[in-house]
C-alpha beads as a LAMMPS data file, in Angstrom:
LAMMPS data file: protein, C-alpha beads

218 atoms
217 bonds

1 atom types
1 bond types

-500.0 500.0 xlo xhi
-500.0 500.0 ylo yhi
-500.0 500.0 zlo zhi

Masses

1 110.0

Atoms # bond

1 1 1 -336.024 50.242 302.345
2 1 1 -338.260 51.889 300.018
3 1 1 -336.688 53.653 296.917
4 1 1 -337.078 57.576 297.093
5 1 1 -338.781 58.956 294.176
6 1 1 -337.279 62.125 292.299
7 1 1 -340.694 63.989 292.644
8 1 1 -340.164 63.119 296.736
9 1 1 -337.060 65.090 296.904
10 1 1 -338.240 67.798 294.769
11 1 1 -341.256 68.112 296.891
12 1 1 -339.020 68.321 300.205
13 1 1 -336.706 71.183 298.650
14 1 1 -339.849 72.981 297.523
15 1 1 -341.606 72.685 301.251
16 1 1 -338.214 73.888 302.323
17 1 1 -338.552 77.503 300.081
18 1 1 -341.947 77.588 301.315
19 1 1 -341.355 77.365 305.322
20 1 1 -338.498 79.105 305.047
21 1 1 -338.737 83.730 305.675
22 1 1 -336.466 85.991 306.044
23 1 1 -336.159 85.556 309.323
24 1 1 -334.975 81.937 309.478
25 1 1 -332.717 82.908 306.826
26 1 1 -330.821 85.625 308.909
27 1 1 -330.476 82.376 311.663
28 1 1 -327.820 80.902 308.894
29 1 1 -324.153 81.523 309.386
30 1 1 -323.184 83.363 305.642
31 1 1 -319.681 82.058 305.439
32 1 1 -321.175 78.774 305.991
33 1 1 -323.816 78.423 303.615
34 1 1 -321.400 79.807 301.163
35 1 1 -319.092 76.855 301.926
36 1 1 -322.246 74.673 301.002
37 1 1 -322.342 76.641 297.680
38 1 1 -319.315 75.973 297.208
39 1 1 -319.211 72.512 297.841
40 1 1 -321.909 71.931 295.326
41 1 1 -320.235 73.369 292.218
42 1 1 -317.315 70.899 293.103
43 1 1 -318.683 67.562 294.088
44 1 1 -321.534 65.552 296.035
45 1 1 -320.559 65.578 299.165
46 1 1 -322.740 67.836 300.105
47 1 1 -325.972 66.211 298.578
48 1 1 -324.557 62.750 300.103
49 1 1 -324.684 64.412 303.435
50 1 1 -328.092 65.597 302.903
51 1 1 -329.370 61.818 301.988
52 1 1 -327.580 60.837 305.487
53 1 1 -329.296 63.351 306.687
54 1 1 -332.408 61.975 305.413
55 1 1 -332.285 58.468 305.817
56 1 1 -331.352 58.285 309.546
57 1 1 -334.292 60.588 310.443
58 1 1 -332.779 63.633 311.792
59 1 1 -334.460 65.544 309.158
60 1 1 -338.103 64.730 311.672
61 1 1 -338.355 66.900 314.568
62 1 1 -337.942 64.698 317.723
63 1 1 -340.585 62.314 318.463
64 1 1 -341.067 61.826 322.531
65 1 1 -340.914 57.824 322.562
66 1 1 -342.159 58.179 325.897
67 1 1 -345.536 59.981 325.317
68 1 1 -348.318 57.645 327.023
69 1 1 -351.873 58.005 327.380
70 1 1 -354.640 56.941 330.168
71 1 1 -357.233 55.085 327.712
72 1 1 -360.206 56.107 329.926
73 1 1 -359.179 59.885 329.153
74 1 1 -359.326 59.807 325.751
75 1 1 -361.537 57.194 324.837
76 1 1 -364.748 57.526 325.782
77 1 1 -368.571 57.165 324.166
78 1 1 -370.651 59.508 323.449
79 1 1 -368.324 62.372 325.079
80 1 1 -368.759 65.466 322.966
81 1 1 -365.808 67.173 324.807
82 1 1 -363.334 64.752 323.187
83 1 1 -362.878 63.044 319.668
84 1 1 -365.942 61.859 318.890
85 1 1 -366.887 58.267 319.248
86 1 1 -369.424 55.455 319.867
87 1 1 -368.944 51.875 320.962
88 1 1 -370.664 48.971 320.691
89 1 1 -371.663 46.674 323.280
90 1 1 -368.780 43.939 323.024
91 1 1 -366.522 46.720 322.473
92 1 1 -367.220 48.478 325.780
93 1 1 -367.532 44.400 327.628
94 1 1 -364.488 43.276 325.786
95 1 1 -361.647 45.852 325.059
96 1 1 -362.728 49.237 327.082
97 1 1 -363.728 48.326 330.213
98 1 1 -360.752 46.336 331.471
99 1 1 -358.666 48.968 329.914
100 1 1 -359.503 52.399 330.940
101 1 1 -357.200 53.171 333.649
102 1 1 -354.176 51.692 331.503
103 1 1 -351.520 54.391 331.052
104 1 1 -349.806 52.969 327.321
105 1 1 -346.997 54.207 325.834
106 1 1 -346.543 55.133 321.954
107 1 1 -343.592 53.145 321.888
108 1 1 -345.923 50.007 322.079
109 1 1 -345.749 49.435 318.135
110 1 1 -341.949 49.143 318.458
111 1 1 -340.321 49.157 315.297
112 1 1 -344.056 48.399 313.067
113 1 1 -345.828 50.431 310.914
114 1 1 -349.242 49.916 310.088
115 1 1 -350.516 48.234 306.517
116 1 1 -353.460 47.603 305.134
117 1 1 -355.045 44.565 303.082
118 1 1 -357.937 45.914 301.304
119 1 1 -360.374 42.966 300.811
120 1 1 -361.260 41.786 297.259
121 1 1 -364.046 40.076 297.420
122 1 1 -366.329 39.017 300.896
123 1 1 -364.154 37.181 303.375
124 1 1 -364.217 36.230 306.969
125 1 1 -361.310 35.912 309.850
126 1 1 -359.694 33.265 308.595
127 1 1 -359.447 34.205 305.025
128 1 1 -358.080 37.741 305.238
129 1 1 -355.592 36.500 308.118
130 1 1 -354.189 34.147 305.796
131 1 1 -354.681 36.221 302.964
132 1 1 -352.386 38.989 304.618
133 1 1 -350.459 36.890 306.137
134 1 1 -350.765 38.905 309.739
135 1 1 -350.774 38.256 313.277
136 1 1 -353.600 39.851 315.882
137 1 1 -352.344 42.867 317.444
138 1 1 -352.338 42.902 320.553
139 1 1 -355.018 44.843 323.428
140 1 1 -352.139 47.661 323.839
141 1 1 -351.181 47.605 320.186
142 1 1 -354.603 48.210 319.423
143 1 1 -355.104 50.974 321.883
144 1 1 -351.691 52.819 320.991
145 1 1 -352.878 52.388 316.919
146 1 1 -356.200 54.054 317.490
147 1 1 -354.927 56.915 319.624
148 1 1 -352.300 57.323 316.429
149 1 1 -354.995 57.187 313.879
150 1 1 -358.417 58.879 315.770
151 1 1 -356.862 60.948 318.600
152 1 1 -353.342 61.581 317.454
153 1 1 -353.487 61.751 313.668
154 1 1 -350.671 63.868 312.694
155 1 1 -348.061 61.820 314.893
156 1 1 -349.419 58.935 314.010
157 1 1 -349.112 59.726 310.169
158 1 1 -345.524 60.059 311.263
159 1 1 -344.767 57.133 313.186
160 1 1 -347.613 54.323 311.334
161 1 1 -347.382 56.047 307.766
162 1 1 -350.787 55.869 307.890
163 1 1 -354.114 58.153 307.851
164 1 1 -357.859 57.286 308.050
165 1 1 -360.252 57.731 305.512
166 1 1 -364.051 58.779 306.572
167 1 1 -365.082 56.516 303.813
168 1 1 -363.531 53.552 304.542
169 1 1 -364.280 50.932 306.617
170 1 1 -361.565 49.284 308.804
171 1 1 -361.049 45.632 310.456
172 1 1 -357.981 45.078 312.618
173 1 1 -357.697 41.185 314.615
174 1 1 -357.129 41.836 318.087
175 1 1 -355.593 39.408 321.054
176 1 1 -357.477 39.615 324.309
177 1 1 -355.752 39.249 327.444
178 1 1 -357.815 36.182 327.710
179 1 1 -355.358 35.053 324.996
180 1 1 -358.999 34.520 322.577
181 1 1 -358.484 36.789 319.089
182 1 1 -361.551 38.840 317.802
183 1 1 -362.454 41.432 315.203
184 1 1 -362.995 45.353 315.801
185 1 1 -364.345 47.601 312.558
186 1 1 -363.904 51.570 312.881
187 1 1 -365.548 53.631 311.122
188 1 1 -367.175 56.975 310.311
189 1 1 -370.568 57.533 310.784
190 1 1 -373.316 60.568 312.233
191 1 1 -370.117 62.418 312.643
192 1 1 -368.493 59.880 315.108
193 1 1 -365.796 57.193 314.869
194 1 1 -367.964 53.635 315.310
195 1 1 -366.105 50.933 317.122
196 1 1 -367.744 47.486 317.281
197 1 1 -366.307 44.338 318.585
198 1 1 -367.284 40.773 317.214
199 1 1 -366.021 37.176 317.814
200 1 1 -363.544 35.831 315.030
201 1 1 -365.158 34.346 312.205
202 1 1 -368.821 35.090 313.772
203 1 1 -370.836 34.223 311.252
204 1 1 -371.349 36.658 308.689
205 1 1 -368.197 37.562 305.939
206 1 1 -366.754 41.230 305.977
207 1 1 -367.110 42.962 302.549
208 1 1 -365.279 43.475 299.741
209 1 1 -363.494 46.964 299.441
210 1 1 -363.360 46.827 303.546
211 1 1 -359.786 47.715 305.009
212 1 1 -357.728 45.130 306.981
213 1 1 -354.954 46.845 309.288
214 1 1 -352.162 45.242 310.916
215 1 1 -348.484 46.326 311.879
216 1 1 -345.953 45.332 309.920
217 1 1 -342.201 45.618 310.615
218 1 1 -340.796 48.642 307.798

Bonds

1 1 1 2
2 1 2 3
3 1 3 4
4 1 4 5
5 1 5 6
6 1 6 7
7 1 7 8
8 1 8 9
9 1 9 10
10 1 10 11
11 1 11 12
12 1 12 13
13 1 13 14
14 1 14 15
15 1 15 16
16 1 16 17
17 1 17 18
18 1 18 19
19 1 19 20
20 1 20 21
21 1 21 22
22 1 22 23
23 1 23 24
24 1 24 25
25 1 25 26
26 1 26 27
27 1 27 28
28 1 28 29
29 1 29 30
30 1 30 31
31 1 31 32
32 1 32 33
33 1 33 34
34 1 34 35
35 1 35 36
36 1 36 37
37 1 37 38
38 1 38 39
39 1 39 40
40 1 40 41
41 1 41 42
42 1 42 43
43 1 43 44
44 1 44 45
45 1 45 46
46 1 46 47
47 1 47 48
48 1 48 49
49 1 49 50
50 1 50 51
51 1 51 52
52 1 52 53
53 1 53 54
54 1 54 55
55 1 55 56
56 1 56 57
57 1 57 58
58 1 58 59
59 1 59 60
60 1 60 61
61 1 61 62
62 1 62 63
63 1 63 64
64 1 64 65
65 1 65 66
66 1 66 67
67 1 67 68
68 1 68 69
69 1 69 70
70 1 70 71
71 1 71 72
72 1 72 73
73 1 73 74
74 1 74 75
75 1 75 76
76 1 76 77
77 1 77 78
78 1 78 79
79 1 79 80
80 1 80 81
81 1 81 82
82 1 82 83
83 1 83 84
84 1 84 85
85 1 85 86
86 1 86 87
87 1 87 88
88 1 88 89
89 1 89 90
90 1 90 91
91 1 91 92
92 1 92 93
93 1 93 94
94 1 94 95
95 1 95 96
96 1 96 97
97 1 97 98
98 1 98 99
99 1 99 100
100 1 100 101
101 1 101 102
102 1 102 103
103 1 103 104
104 1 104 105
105 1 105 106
106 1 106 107
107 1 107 108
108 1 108 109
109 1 109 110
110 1 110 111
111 1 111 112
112 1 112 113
113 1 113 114
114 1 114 115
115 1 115 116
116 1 116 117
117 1 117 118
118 1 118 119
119 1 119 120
120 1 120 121
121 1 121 122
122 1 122 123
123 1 123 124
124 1 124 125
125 1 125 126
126 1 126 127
127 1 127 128
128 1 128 129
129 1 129 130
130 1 130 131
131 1 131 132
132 1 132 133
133 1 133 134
134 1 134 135
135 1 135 136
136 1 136 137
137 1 137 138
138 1 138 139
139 1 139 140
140 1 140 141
141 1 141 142
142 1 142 143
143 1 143 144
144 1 144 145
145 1 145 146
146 1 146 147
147 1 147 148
148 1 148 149
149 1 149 150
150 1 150 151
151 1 151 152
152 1 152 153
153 1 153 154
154 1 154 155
155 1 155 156
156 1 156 157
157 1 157 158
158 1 158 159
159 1 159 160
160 1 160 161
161 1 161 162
162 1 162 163
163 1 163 164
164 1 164 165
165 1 165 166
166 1 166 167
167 1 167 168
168 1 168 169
169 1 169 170
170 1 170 171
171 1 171 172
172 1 172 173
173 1 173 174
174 1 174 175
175 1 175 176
176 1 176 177
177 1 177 178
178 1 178 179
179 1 179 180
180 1 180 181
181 1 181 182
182 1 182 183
183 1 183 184
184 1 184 185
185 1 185 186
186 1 186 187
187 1 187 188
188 1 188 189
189 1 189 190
190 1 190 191
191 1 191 192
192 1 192 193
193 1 193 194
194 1 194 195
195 1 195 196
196 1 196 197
197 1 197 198
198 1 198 199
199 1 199 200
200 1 200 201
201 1 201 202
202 1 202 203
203 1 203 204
204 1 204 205
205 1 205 206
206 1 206 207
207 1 207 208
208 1 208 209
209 1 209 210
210 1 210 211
211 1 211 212
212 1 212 213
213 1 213 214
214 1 214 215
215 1 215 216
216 1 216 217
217 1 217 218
């Protein structure tokens, strides 16, 4: 577990005043929140609860850990009636194809969130797997993280702790069916996400200042 910070908790109790109007206000029983009032001149108890409260997550409104997708609904190229994207040739041959009529659920990434390796200097496969010390994902891992971070992006903030950048480039190491690893990048570009597929270590180093993602148990 990761160690709150004060400015955290301040910022959570101020985007409480915010959201909360008069109306919500007149939801709260007056005897009740008194008792809170209360509570707090005397003791803790009451902030104790609230960290409880917190820390086993029934502060988040309910996530449906049975929300799927169909991957040939929502990824698609060149579709401008969806989120945009583009996919290269290997990408379509390798991953999409074989995939499209999958129905995935969320609850594919289990207990990981995602985290990122950002590369220092030019590496290939090999190095930044070792380097990061990470697995390959695998084919419904990969699907389930992209419809978190492209389709998805404010659960998947939620669940991954993670956002895209339209600056950054990403790399993630993904396990075929065929049991054979290769490397996808994602990026923005021409106003579309840009998903190519390559074979592991094919020849030519990513960059430095690329991102590496791979899920990680919290």
């Amino acid at each position: 577990m990761e160690i709150a910070k004060r400015s955290q908790f301040c910022e959570l109790i101020g985007k409480l005043l915010v959201k909360t109007n008069d109306e919500k206000v007149s939801l709260i029983d007056k005897t009740k929140i008194q008792n809170v009032i209360d509570s707090l001149s005397s003791g803790d108890d009451v902030v104790d609860s609230l960290i409880k409260f917190i820390n086993d997550g029934k502060l988040l409104p309910e996530i449906d850990s049975m929300e799927s997708f169909i991957v040939g609904q929502v990824f698609q190229h060149g579709n401008k009636d969806l989120v945009p994207q583009w996919f290269g040739d290997n990408f379509k041959s390798w991953l999409w194809t074989s995939a499209q009529e999958k129905t995935i659920s969320i609850n594919v990434f289990g207990n990981n969130i995602l985290k990122e390796y950002i590369l220092p200097k030019n590496m290939n496969d090999t190095a930044i797997k070792n380097a990061s010390k990470s697995s390959s994902m695998t084919e419904n891992q990969f699907w389930v993280m992209l419809y978190l971070l492209i389709i998805n992006p404010k659960l998947g903030k939620r669940i991954l702790k993670y956002e895209l950048r339209k600056d950054k480039v990403y790399i993630c190491h993904v396990k075929l069916s065929s049991g054979v690893s290769v490397a996808v990048d994602l990026y923005w570009f021409d106003d579309e996400w840009r998903l190519y597929a390559y074979d592991f270590d094919y020849g030519n180093d990513w960059y430095g200042g690329c991102v590496f993602l791979f899920p990680a148990t919290k």
